[in-house]
C-alpha positions as CSV (number, residue, x, y, z in Angstrom):
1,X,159.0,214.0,115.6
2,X,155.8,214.0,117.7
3,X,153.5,217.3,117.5
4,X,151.4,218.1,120.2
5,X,147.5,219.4,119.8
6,X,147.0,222.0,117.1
7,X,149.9,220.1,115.1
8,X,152.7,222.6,116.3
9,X,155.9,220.8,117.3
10,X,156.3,219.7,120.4
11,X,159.2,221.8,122.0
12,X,159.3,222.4,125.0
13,X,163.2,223.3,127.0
14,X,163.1,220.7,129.3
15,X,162.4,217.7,126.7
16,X,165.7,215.8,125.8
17,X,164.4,214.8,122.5
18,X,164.1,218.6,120.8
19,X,167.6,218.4,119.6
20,X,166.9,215.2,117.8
21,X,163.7,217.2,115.9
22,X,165.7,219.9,115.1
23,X,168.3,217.5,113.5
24,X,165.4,215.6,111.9
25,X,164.1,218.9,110.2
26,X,167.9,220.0,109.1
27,X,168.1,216.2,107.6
28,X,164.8,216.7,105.6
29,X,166.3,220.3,104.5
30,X,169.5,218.9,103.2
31,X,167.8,216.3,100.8
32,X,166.4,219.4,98.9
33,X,169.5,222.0,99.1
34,X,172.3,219.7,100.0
35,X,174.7,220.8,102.9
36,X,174.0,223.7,104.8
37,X,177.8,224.9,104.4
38,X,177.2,225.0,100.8
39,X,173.4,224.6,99.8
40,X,171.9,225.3,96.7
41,X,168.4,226.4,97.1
42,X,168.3,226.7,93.0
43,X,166.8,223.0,94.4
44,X,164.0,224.5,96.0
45,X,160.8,224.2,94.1
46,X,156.9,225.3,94.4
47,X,154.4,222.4,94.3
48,X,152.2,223.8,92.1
49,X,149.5,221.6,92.8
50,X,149.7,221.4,96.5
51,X,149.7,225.1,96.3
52,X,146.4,225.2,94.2
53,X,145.1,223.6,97.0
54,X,145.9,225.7,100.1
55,X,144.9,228.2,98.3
56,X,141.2,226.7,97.4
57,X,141.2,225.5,101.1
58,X,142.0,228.7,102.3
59,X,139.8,230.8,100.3
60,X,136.8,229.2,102.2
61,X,137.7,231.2,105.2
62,X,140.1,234.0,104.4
63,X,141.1,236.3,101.7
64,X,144.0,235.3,100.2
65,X,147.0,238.0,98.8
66,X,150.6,236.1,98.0
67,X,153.3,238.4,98.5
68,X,156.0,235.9,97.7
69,X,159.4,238.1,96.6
70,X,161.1,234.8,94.4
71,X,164.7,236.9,95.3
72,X,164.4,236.8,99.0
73,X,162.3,234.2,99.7
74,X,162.3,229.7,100.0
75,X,158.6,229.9,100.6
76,X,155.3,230.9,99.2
77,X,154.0,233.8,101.8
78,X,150.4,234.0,101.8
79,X,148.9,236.9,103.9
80,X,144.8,236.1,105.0
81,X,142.4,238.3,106.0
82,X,139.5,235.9,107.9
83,X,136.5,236.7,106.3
84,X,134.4,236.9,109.2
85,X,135.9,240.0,111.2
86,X,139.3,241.0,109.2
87,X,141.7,239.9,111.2
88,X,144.9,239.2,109.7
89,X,147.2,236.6,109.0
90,X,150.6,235.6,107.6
91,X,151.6,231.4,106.3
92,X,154.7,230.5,105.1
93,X,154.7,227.4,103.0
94,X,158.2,225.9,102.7
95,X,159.6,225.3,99.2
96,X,163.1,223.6,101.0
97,X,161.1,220.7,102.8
98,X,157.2,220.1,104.3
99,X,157.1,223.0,106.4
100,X,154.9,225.7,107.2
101,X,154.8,228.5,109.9
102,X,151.4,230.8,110.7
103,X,151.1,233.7,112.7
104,X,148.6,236.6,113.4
105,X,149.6,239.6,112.4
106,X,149.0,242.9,114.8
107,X,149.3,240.6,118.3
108,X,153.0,238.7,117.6
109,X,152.6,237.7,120.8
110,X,149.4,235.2,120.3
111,X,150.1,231.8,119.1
112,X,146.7,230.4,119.3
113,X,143.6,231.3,118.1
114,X,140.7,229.6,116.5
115,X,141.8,230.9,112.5
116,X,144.8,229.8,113.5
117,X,143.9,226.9,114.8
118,X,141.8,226.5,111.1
119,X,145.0,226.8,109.3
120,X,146.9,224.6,110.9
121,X,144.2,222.1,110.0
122,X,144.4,222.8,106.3
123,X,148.2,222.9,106.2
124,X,148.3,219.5,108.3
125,X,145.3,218.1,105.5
126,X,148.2,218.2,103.0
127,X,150.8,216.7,104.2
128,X,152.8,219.3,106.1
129,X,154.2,219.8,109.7
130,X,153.0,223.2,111.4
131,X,156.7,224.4,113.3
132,X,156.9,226.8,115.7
133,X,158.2,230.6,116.9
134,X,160.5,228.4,119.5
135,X,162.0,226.3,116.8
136,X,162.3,228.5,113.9
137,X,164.7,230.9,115.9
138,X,166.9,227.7,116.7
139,X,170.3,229.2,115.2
140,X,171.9,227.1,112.2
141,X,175.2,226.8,111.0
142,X,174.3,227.7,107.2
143,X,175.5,229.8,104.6
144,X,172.8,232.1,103.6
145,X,173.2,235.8,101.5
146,X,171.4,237.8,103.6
147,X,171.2,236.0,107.2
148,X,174.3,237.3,109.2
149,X,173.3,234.6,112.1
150,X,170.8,232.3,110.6
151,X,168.0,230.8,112.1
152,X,166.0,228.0,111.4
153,X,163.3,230.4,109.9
154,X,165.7,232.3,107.2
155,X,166.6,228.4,105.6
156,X,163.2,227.3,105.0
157,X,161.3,230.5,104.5
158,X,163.2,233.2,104.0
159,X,166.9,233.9,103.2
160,X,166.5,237.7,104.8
161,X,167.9,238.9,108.6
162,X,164.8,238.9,110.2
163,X,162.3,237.0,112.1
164,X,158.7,238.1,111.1
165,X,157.5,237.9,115.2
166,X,160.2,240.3,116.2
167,X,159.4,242.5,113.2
168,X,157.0,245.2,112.8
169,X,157.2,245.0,109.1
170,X,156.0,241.5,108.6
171,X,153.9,242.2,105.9
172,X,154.9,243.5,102.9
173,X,153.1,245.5,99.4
């Protein structure tokens, strides 16, 4: 898998190879949950200590709230509020594989600024792979409980029907 600058996979339609990273990722998913036609994500599991330190990291820069719902989710979900002018932010950290996704919440449409741009550089400082909007909503063949057409995002961060960039209730209380 090669990531371009900012540490977001490189995918872009008219490269041959995209299949082959989406493969890779599905390959790193089924060492944790097994096949995707029968996984068990019973197999999913929090690193406690790499977790301790996103959260230290972070904390330099942003407020930090987890609202991590252990029924629905695969992921620890971290909302951030930067410090400096309140903006907020949403991280997924994958419990399934080394994964994470970032957005900004309020402007779904932005994929680049410079807090996001910071925690990409945190997530990247331990050891895992920034993905992005365009490969997350890659559909999957996978059995999932609440995913009636699952998507790339719903088997590494969160089993419910919904992508959190097409959703106006990304956050949650």
């Amino acid at each position: 898998m090669r990531a371009r600058m900012g540490g977001y996979m490189d995918t872009p339609a008219d490269r041959k190879d995209a299949s082959n990273d989406i493969d890779a990722i599905l390959s790193k998913i089924e060492k944790t949950v097994g096949p995707l036609s029968s996984p068990n994500y019973g197999r999913a599991k929090l690193n406690t200590q790499r977790y301790a330190r996103f959260i230290k990291q972070l904390s330099y820069k942003f407020w930090v709230r987890d609202t991590s719902d252990d029924n629905e989710d695969l992921a620890s979900v971290l909302e951030l509020r930067l410090i400096s002018s309140g903006e907020d932010y949403i991280l997924y950290l994958s419990k399934v594989a080394d994964f994470a996704f970032a957005m900004k919440l309020k402007d779904f449409t932005s994929n680049t600024d410079s807090a996001i741009f910071c925690i990409n550089k945190i997530v990247e400082s331990l050891g895992l792979l920034m993905l992005d909007r365009s490969i997350l909503a890659t559909p999957v063949n996978a059995l999932t409980f609440y995913a009636s057409q699952p998507k790339l995002f719903n088997i590494l961060f969160s089993d419910m029907d919904f992508l959190p960039w097409q959703s106006s209730g990304a956050t949650r209380d």
